[in-house]
mmCIF file of the N, C-alpha and C atoms, coordinates in Angstrom:
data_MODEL
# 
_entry.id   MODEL 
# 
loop_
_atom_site.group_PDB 
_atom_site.id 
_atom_site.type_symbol 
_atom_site.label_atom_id 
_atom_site.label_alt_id 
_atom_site.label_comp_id 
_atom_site.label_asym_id 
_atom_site.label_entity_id 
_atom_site.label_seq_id 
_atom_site.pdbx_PDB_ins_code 
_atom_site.Cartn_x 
_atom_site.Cartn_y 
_atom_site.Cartn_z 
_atom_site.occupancy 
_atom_site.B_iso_or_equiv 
_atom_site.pdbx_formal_charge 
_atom_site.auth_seq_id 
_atom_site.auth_comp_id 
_atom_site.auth_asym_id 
_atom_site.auth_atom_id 
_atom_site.pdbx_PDB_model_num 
ATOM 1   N N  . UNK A 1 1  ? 97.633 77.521  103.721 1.00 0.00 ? 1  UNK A N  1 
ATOM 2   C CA . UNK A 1 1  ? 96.251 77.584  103.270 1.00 0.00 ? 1  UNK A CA 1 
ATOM 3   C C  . UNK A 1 1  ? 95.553 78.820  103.827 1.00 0.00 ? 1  UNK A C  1 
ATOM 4   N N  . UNK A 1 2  ? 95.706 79.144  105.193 1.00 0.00 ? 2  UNK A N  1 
ATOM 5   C CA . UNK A 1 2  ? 95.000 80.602  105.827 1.00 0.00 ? 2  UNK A CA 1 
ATOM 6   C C  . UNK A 1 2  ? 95.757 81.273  105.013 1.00 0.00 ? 2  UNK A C  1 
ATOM 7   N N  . UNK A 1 3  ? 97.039 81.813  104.316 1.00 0.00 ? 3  UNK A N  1 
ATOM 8   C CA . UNK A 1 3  ? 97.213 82.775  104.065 1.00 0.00 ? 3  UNK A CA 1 
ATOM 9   C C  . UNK A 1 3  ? 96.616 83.107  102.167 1.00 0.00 ? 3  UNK A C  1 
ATOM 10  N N  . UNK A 1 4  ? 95.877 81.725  101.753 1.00 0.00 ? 4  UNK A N  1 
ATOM 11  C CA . UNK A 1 4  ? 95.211 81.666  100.479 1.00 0.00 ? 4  UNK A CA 1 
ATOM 12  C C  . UNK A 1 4  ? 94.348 82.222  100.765 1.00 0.00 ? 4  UNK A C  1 
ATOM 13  N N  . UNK A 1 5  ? 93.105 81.755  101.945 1.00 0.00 ? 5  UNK A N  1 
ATOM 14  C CA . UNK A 1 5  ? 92.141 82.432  101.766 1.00 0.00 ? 5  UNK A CA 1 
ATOM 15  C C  . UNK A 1 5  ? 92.093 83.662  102.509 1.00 0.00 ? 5  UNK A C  1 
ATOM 16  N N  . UNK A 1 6  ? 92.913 84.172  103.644 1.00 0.00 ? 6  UNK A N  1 
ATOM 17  C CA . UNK A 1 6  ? 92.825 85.613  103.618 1.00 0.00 ? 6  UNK A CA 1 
ATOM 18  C C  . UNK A 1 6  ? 92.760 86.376  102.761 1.00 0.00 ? 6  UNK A C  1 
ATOM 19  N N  . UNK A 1 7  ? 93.856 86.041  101.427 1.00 0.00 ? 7  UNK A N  1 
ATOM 20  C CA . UNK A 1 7  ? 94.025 87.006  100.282 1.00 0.00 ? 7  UNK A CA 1 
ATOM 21  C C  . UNK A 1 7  ? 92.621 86.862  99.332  1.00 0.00 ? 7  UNK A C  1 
ATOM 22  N N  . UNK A 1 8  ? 92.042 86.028  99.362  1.00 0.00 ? 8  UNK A N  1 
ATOM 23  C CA . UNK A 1 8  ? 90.758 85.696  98.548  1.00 0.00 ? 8  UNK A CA 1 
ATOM 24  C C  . UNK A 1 8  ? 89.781 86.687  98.996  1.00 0.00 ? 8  UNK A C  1 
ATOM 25  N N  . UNK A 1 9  ? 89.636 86.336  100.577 1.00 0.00 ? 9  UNK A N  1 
ATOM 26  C CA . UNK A 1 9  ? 88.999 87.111  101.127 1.00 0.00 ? 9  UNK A CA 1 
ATOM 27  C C  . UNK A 1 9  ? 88.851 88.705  100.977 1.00 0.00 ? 9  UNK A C  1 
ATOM 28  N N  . UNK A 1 10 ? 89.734 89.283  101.326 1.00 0.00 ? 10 UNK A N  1 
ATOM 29  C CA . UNK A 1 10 ? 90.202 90.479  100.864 1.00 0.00 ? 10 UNK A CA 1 
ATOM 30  C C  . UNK A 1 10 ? 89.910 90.728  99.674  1.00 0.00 ? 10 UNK A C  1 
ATOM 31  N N  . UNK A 1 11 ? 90.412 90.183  98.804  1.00 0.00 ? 11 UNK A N  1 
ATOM 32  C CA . UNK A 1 11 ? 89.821 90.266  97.180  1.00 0.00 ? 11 UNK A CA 1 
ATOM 33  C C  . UNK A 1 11 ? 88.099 90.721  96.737  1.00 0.00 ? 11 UNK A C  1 
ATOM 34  N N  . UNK A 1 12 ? 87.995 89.469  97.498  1.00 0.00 ? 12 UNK A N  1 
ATOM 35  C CA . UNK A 1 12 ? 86.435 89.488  97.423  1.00 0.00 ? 12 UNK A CA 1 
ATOM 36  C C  . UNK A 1 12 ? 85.893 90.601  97.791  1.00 0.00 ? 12 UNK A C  1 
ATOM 37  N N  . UNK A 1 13 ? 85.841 91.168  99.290  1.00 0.00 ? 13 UNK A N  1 
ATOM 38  C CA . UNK A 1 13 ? 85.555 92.166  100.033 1.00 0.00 ? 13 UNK A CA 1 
ATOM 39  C C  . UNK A 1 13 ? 85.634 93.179  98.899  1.00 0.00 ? 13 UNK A C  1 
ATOM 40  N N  . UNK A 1 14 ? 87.234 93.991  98.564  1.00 0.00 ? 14 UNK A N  1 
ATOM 41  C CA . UNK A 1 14 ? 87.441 94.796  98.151  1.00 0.00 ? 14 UNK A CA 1 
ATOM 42  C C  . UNK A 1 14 ? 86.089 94.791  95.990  1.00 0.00 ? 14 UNK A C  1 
ATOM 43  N N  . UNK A 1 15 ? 86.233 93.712  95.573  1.00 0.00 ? 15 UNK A N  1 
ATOM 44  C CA . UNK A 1 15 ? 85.238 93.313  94.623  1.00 0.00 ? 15 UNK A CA 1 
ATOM 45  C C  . UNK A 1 15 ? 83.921 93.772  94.771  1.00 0.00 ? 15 UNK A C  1 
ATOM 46  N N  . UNK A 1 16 ? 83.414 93.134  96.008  1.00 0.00 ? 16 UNK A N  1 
ATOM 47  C CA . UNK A 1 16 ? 82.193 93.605  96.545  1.00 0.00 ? 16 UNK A CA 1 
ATOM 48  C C  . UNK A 1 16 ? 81.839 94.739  96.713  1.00 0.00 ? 16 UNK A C  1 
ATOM 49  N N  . UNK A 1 17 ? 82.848 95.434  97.403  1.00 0.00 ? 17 UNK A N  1 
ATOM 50  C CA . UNK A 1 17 ? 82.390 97.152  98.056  1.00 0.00 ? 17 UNK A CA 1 
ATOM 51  C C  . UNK A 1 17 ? 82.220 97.853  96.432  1.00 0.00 ? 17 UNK A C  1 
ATOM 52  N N  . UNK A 1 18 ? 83.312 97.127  95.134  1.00 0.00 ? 18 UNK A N  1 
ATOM 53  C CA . UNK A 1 18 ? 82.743 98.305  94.220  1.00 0.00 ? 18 UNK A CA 1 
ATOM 54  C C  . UNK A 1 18 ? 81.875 97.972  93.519  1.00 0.00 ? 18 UNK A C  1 
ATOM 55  N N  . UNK A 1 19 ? 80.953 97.209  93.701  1.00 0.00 ? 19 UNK A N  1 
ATOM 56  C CA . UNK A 1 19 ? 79.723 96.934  93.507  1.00 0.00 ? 19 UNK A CA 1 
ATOM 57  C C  . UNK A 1 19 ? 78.490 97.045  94.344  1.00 0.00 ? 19 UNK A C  1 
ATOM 58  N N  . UNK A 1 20 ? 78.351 97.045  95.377  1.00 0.00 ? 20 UNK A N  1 
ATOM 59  C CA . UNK A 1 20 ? 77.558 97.137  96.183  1.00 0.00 ? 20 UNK A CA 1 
ATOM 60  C C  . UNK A 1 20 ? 77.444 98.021  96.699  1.00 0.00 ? 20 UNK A C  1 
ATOM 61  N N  . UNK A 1 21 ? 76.182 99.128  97.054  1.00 0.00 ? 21 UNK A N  1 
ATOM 62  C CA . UNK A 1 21 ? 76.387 100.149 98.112  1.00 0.00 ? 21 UNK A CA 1 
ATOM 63  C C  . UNK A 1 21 ? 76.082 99.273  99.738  1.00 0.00 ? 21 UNK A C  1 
ATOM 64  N N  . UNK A 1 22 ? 76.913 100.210 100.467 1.00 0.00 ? 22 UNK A N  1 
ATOM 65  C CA . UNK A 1 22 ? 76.682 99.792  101.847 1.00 0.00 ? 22 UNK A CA 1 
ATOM 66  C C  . UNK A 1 22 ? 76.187 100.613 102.731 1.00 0.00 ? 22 UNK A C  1 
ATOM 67  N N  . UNK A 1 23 ? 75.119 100.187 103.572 1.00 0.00 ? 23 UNK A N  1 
ATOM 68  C CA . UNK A 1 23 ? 74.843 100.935 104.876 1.00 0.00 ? 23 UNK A CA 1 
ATOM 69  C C  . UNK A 1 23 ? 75.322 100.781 106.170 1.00 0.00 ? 23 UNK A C  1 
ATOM 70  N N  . UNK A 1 24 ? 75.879 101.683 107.038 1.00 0.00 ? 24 UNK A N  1 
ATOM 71  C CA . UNK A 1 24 ? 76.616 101.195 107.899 1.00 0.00 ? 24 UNK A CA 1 
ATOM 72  C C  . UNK A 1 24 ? 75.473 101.985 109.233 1.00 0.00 ? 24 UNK A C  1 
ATOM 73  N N  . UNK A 1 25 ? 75.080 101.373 110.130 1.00 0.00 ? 25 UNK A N  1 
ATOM 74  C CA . UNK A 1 25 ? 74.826 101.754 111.333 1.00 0.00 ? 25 UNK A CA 1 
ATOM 75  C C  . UNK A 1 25 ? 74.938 101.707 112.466 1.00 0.00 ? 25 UNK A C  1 
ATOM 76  N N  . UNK A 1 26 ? 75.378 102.668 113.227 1.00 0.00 ? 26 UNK A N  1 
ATOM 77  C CA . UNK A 1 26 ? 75.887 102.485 114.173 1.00 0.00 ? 26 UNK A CA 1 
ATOM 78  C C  . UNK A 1 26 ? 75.085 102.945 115.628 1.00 0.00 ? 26 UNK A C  1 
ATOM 79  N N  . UNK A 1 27 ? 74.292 102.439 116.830 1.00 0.00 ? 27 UNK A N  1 
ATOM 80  C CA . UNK A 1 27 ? 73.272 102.289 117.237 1.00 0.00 ? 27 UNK A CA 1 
ATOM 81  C C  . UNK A 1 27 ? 74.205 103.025 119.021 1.00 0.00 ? 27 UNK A C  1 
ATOM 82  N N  . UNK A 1 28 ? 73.540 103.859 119.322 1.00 0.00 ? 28 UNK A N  1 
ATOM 83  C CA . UNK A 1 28 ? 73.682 104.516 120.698 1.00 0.00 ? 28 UNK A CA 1 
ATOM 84  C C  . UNK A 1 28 ? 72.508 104.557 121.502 1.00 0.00 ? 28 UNK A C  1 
ATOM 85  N N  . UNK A 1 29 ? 73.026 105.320 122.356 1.00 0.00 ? 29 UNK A N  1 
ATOM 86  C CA . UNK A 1 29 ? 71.269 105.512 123.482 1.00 0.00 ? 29 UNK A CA 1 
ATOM 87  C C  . UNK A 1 29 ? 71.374 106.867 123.092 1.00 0.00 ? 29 UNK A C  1 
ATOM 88  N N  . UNK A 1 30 ? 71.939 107.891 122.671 1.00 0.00 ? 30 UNK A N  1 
ATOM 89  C CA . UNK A 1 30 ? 71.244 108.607 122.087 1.00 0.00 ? 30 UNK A CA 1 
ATOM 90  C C  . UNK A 1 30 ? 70.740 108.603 120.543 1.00 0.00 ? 30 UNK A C  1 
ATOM 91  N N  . UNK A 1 31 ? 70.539 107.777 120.157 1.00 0.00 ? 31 UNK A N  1 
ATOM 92  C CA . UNK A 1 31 ? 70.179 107.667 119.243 1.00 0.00 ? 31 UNK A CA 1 
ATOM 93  C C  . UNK A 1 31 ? 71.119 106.687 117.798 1.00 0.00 ? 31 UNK A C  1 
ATOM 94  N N  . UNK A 1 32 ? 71.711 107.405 117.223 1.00 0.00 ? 32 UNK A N  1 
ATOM 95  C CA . UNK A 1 32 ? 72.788 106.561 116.345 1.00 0.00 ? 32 UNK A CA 1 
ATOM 96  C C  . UNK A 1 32 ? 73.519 107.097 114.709 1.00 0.00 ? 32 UNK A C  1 
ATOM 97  N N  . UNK A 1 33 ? 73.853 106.845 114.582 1.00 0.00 ? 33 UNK A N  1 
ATOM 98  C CA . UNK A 1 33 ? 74.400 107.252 112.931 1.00 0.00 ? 33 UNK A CA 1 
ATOM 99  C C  . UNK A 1 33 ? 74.246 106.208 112.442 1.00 0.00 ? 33 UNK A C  1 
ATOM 100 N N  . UNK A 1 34 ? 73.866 106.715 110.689 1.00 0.00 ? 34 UNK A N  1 
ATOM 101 C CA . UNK A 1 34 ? 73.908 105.665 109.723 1.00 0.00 ? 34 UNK A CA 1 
ATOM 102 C C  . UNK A 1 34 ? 74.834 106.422 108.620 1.00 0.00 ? 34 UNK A C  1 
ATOM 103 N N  . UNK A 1 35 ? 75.443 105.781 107.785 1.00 0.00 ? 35 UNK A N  1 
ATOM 104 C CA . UNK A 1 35 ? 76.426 105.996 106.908 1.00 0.00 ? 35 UNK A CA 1 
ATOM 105 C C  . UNK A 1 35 ? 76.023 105.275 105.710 1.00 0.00 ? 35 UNK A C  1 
ATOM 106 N N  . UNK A 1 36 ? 76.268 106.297 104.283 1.00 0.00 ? 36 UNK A N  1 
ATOM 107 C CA . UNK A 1 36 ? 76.202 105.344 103.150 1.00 0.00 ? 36 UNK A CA 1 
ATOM 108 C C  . UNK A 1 36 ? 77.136 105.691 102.282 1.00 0.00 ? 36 UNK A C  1 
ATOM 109 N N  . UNK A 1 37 ? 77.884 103.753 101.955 1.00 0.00 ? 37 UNK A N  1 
ATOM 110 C CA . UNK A 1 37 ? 79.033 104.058 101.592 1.00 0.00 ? 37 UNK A CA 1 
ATOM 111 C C  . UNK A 1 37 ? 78.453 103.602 99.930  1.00 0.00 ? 37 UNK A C  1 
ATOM 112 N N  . UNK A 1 38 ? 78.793 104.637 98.695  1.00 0.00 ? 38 UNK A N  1 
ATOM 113 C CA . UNK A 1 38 ? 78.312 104.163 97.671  1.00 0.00 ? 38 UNK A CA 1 
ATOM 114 C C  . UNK A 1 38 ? 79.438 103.912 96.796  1.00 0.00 ? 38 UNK A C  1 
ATOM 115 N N  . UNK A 1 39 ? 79.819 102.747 95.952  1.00 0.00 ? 39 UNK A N  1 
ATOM 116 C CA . UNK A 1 39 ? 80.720 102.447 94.812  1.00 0.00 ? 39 UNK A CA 1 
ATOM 117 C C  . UNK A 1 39 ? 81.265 103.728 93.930  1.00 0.00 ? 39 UNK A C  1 
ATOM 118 N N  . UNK A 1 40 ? 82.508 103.665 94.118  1.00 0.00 ? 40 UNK A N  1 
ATOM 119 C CA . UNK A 1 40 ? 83.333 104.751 93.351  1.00 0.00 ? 40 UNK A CA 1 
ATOM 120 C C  . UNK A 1 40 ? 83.318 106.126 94.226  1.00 0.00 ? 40 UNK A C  1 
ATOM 121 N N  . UNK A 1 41 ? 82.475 106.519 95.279  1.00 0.00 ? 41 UNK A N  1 
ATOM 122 C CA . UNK A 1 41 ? 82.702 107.577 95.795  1.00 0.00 ? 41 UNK A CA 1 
ATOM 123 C C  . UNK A 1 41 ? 84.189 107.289 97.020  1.00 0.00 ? 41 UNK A C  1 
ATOM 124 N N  . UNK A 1 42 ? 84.954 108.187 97.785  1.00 0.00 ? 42 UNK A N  1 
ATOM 125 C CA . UNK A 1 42 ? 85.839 108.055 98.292  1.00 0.00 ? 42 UNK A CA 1 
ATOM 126 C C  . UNK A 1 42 ? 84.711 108.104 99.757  1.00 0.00 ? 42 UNK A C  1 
ATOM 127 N N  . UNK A 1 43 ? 84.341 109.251 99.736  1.00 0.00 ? 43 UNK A N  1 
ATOM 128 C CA . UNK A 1 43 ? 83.920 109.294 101.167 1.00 0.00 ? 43 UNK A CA 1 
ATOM 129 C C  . UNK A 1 43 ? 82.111 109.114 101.072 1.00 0.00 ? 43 UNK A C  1 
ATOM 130 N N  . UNK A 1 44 ? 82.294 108.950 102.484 1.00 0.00 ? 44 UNK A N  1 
ATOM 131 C CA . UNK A 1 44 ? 80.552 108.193 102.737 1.00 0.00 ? 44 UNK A CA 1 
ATOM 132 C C  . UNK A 1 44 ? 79.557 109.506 102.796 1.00 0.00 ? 44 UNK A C  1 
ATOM 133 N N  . UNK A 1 45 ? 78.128 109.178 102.559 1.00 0.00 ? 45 UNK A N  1 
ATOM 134 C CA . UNK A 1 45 ? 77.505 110.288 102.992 1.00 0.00 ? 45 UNK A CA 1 
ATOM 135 C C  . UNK A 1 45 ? 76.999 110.213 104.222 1.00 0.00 ? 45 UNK A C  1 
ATOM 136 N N  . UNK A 1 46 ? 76.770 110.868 105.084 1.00 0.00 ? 46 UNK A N  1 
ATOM 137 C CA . UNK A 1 46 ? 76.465 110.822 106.466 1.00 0.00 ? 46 UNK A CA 1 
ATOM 138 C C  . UNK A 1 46 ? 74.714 111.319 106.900 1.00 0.00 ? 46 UNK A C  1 
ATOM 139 N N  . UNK A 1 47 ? 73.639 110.671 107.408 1.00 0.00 ? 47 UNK A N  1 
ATOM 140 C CA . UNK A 1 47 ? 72.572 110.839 107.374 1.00 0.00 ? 47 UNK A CA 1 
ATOM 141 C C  . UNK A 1 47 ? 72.436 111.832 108.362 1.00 0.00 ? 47 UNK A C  1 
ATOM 142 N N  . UNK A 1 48 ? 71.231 112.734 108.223 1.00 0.00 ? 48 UNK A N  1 
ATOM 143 C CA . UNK A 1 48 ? 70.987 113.627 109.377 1.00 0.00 ? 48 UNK A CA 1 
ATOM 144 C C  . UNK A 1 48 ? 70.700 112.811 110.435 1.00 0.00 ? 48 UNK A C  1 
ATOM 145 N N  . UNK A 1 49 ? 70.668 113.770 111.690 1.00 0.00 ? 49 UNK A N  1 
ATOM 146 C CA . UNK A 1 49 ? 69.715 113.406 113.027 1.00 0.00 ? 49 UNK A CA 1 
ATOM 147 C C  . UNK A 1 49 ? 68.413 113.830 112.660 1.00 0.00 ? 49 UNK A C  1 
ATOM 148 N N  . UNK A 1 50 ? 67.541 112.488 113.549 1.00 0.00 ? 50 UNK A N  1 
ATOM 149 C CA . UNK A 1 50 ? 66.151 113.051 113.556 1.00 0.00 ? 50 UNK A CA 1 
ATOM 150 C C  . UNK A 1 50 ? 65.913 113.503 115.156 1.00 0.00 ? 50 UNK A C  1 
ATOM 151 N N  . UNK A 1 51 ? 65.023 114.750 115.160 1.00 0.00 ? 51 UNK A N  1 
ATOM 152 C CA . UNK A 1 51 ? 64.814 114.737 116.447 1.00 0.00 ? 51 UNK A CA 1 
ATOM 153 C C  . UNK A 1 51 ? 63.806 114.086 116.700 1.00 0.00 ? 51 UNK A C  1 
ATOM 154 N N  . UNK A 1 52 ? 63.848 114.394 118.177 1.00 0.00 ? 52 UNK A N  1 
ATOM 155 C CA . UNK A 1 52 ? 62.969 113.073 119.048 1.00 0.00 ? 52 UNK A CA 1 
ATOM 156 C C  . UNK A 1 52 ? 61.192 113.113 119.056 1.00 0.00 ? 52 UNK A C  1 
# 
């Protein structure tokens, strides 16, 4: 049965991402990156830094 719904899972996921755009952020003390991953592109676009 786990190995049914892993594969579902996965399915799904992979379903989802080409429909959905995603934001990914990633949070530091200096500050952080955000990433946007959009449907059908291969690679993400990467947001500037703001300065302080």
């Amino acid at each position: 049965m786990n190995v049914f719904d892993a594969r579902t899972l996965k399915e799904y996921l992979i379903e989802f991402r080409k429909q959905h755009p995603i934001i990914l952020g990633l949070f530091s003390n200096a500050g952080g990156d955000f990433y946007l991953f959009i449907p059908g592109q291969s690679d993400p676009i990467r947001a500037d830094c703001v300065s302080i």
